[in-house]
C-alpha positions as CSV (number, residue, x, y, z in Angstrom):
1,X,31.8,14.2,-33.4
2,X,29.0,13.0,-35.3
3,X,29.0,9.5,-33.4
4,X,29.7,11.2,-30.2
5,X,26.4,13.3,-31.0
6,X,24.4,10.1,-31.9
7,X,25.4,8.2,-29.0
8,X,24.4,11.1,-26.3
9,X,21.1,11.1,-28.2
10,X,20.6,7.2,-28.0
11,X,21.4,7.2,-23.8
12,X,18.8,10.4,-23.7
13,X,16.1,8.4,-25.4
14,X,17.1,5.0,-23.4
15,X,17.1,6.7,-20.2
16,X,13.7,6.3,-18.2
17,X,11.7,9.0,-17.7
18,X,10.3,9.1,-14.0
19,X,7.4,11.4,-14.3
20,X,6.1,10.2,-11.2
21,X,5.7,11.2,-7.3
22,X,5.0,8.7,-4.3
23,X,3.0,9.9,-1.4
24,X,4.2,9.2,1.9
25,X,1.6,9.4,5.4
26,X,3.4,10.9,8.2
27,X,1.7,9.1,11.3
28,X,3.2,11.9,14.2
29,X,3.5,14.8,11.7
30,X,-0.3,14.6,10.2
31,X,0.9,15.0,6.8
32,X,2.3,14.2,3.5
33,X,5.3,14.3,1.7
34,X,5.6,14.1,-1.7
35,X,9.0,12.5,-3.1
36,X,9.8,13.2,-7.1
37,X,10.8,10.0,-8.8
38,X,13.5,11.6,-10.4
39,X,15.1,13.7,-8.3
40,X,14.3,11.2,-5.3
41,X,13.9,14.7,-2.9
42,X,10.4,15.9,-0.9
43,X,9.0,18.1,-3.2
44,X,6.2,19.4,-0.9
45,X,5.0,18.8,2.1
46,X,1.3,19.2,2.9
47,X,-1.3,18.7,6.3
48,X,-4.0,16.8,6.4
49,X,-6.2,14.8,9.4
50,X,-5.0,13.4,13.0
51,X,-2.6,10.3,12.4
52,X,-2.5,9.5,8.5
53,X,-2.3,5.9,7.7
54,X,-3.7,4.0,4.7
55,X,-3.0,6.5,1.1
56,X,-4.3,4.9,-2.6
57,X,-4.9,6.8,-5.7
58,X,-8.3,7.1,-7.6
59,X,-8.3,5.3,-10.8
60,X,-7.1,8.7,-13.0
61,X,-4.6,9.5,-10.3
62,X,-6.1,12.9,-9.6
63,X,-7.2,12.3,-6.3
64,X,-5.6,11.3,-3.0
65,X,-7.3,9.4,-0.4
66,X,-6.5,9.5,3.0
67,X,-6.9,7.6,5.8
68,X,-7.0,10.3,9.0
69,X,-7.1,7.4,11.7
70,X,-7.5,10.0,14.5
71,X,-10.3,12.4,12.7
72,X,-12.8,9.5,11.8
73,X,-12.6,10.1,7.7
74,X,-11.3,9.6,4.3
75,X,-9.9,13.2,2.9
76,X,-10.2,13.6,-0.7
77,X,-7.4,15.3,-1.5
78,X,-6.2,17.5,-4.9
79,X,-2.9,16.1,-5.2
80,X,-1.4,18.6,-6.7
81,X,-2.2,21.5,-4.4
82,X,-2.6,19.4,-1.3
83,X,-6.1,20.6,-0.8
84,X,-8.6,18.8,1.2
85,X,-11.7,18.5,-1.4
86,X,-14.2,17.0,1.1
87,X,-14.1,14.2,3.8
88,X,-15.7,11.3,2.8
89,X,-18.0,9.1,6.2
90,X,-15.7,6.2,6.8
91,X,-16.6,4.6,10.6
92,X,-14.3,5.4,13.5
93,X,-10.7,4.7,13.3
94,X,-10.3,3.9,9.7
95,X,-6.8,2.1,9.3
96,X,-6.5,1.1,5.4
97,X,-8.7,0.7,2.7
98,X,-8.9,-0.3,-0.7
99,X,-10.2,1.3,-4.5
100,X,-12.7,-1.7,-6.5
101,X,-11.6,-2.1,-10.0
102,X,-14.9,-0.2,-11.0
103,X,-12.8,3.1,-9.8
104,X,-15.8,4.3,-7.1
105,X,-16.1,1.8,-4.0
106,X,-13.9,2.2,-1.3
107,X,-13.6,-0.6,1.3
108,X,-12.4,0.8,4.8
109,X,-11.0,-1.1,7.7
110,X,-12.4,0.9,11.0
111,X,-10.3,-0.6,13.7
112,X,-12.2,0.9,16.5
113,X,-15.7,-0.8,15.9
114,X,-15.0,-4.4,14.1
115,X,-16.6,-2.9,10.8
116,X,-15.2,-2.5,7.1
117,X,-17.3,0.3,5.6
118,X,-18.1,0.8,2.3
119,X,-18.4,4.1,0.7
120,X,-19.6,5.2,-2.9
121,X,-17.0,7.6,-3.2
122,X,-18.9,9.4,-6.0
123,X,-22.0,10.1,-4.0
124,X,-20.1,9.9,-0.7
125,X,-22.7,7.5,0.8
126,X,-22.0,4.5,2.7
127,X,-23.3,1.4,1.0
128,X,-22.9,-1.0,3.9
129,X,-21.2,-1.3,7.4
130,X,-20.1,-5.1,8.2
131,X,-19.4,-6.8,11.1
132,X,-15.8,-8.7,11.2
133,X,-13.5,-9.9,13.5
134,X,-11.9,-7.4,16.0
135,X,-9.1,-5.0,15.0
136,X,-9.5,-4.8,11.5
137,X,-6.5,-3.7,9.3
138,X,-5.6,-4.7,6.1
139,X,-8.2,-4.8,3.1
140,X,-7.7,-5.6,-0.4
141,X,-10.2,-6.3,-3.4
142,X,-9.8,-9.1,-5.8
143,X,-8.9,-8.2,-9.4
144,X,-12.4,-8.9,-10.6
145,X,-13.8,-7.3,-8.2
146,X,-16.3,-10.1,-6.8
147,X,-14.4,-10.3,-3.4
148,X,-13.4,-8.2,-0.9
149,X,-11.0,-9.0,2.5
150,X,-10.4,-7.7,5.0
151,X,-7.9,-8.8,7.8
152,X,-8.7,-9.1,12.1
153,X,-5.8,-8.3,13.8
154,X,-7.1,-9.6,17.6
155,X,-9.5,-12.7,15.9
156,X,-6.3,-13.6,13.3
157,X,-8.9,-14.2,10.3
158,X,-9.0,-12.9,6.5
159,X,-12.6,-12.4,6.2
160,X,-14.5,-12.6,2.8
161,X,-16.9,-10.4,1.3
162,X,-19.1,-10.5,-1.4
163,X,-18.9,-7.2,-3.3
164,X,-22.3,-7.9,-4.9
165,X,-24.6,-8.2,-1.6
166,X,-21.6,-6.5,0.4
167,X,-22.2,-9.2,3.0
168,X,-19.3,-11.2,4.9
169,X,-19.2,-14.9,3.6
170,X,-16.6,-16.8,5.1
171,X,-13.2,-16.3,7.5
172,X,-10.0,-18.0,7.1
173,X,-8.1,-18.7,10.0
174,X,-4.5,-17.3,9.7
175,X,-1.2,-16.5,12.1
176,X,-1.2,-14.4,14.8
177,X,-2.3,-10.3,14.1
178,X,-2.5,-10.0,10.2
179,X,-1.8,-6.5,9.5
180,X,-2.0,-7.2,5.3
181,X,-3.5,-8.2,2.5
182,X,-2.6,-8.4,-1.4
183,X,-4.2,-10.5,-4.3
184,X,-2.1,-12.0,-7.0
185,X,-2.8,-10.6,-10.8
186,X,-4.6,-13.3,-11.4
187,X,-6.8,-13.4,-8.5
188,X,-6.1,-16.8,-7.6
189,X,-3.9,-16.5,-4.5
190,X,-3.9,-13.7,-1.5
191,X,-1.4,-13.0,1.0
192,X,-1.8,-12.3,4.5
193,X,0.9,-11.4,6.5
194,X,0.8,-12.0,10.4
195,X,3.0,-9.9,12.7
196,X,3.2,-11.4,15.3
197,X,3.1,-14.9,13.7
198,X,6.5,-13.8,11.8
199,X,4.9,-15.6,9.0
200,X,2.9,-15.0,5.7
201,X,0.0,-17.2,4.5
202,X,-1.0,-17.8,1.0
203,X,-4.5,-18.5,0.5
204,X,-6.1,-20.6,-2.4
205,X,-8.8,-18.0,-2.9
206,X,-11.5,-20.4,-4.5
207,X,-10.9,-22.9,-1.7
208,X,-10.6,-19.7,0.7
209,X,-7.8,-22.0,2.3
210,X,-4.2,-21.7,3.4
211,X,-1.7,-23.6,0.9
212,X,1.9,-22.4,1.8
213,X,3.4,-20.7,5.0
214,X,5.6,-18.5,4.3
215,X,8.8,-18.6,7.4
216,X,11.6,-16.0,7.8
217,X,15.4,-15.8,9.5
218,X,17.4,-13.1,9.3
219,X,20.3,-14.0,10.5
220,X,21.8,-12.1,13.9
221,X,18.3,-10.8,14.3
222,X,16.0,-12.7,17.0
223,X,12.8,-14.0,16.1
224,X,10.2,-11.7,17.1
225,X,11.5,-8.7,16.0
226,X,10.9,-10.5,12.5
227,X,7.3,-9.2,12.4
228,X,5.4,-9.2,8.7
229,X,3.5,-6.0,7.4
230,X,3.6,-4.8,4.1
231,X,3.3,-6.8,1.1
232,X,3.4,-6.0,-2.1
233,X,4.0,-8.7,-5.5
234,X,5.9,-7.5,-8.4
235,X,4.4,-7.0,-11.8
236,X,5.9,-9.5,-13.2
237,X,3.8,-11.4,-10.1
238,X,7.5,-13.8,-10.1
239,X,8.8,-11.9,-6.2
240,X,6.6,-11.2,-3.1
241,X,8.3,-8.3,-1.5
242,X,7.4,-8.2,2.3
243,X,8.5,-5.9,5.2
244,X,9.7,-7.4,8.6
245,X,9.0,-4.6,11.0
246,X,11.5,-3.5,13.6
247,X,14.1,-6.6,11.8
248,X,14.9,-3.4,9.6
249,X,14.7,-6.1,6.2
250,X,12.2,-6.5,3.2
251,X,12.2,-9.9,2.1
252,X,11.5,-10.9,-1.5
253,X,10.4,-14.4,-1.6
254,X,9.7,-16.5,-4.7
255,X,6.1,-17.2,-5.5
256,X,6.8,-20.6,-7.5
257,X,8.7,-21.5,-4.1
258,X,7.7,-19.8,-1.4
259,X,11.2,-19.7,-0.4
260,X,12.9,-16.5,0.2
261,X,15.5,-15.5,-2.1
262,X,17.0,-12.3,0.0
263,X,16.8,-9.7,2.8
264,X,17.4,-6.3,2.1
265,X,18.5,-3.7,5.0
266,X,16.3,-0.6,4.7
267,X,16.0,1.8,7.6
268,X,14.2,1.3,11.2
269,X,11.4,-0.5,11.5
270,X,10.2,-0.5,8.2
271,X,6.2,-0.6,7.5
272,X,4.7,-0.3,4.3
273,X,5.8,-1.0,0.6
274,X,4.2,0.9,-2.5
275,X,5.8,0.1,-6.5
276,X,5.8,2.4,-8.7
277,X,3.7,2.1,-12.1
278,X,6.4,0.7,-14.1
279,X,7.4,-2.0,-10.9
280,X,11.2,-0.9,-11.4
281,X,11.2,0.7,-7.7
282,X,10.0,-0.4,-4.1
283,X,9.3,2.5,-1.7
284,X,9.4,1.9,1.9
285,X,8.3,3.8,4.8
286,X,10.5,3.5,7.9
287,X,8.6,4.9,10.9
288,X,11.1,4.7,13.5
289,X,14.2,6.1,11.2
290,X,11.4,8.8,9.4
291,X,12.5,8.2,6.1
292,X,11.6,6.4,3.0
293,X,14.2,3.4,1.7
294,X,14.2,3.4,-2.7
295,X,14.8,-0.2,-3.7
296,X,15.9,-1.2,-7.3
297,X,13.5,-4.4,-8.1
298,X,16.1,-5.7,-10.4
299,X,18.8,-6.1,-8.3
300,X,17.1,-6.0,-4.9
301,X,19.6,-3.4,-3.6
302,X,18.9,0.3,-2.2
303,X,19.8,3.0,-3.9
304,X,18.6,6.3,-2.0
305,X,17.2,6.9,1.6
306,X,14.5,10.0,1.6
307,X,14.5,11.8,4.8
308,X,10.4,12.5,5.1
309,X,8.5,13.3,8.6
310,X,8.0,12.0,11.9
311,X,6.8,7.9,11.5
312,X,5.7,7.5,7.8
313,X,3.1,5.2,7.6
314,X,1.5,4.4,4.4
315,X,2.9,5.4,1.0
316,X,1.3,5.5,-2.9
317,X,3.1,6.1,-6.0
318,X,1.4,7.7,-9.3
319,X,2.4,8.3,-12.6
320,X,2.0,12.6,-13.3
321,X,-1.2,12.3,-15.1
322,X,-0.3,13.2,-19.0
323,X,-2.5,16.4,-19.4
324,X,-1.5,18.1,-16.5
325,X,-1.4,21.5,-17.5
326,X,-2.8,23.8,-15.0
327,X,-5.7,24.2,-16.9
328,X,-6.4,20.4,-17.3
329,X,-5.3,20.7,-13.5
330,X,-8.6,22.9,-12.2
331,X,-11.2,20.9,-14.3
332,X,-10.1,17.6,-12.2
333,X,-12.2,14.5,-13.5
334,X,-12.3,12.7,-9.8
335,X,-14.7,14.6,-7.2
């Protein structure tokens, strides 16, 4: 008994604790669902702006942003309650967006008027509207924090901007509608993926070149229905996971390589990718299907499909902050 005991307490301590929720945008429904990381259900279910896209944590994990496409803003929202804090002035029709490392300056893609905005989101001030290509979609900041991209879905550039005198500096030519962006760890590589290219490029970031194309065949599916979206890189930064669109796959390719290792069926027309904190799971959001795809990143396989709302869009995944008791809850450190 006493081994029997001692063993139960072992695979207790071993197991993982998932103290976590992922956020999922809801395009047609104009809100969020929450999924527990344990349980893998919708917790809650909350509204929020016209046509939610782009979602990303603040730094702490106590607020939400939101990307309300249709209502011209950025909602702050409590994440816990599902409250709307305030809207923050983001250009019409922002799309995505990214957090700088420094935890305060959001870079917005406003697809409507060629512009990424940038907004203290302390003072809720814009900093700086800049002019780049047309259609603007993805955004991502560098590690470091010196640069900022953003990519031009109808001029099929990655455009460069310094985050010091939050002007544009350069373009890099890229395949046909980019709809992503993501920086390695290190900073030294960023991949764009191209929709209707069917390809992903990797870009030397101090060259601000391309270096590798990535291709992709799925085999019974035809060619453009392979369309690139998502991307995120694992922790480990060894596996580029990227979403094909209406091909219904994720592809995790090999970043030594370039070369893609697998495909993994998920549900209809799959868009974006969030990992969780500890990189052990890949969320996807299926708009067509309206539910969210759990992926093991150790063996690439699927192990739950969460039924969410009509055409989830974006998704974010956050660890429960530790000292959330309710009265820890109310005094909130993000505005």
């Amino acid at each position: 008994m006493k081994t029997l005991a001692l063993g139960l307490a072992l695979l207790c301590l071993s197991a993982p604790a998932s103290a976590e929720e992922i956020f999922v945008s809801n395009e047609r429904d104009n809100t969020i669902s929450v999924i527990d990381g344990d349980s893998l259900e919708v917790l809650r279910t909350f509204p929020v702006g016209r046509r939610p896209r782009g979602v990303t944590f603040s730094k702490d994990g106590r607020a939400l942003y939101v990307c309300a496409s249709d209502s011209d803003a950025v909602q702050v929202i409590d994440p816990d309650t599902g409250q709307v804090r305030h809207d923050l002035p983001s250009g019409e029709d922002p799309e995505q967006f990214a957090l700088a490392p420094d935890g305060r300056t959001l870079f917005i893609a406003n697809e409507e008027n060629a512009t990424t905005t940038v907004v203290d989101a302390q003072t809720r001030k814009v900093l700086a509207q800049i002019d780049v290509g047309i259609e603007p979609e993805g955004v991502a900041v560098s590690p470091d924090g010196r640069m900022a991209v953003t990519t031009s879905e109808t001029t099929n550039m990655v455009h460069w901007i310094d985050t010091k005198t939050l002007e544009a500096v350069d373009a890099t030519p890229v395949g046909q509608r980019p709809r992503y962006a993501a920086f390695t760890a290190d900073g030294t590589r960023l991949w764009a993926s191209s929709e209707i290219g069917g390809t992903v490029s990797v870009i030397d970031v101090a060259s601000r070149t391309v270096i590798e194309t990535v291709d992709f065949a799925v085999k019974g599916i035809a060619a453009d229905r392979i369309q690139p979206v998502g991307v995120q890189l694992s922790k480990d930064g060894r596996h580029a996971f990227v979403a094909l669109g209406p091909s219904d796959r994720v592809a995790v390719v090999d970043t030594r390589t370039y070369k893609v290792e697998s495909y993994i069926l998920v549900g209809r027309r799959v868009w974006q990718l969030a990992l969780n904190a500890a990189g052990t799971r890949l969320y996807t959001t299926n708009g067509v299907s309206g539910d969210v795809t759990v992926i093991d990143t150790a063996t690439f396989k699927p192990i739950r499909t969460v039924k969410v709302g009509r055409f989830p869009w974006g998704a974010a995944a956050r660890p429960i902050p530790d000292a959330q008791a309710p009265d820890s809850r109310a005094a909130g450190a993000t505005p």
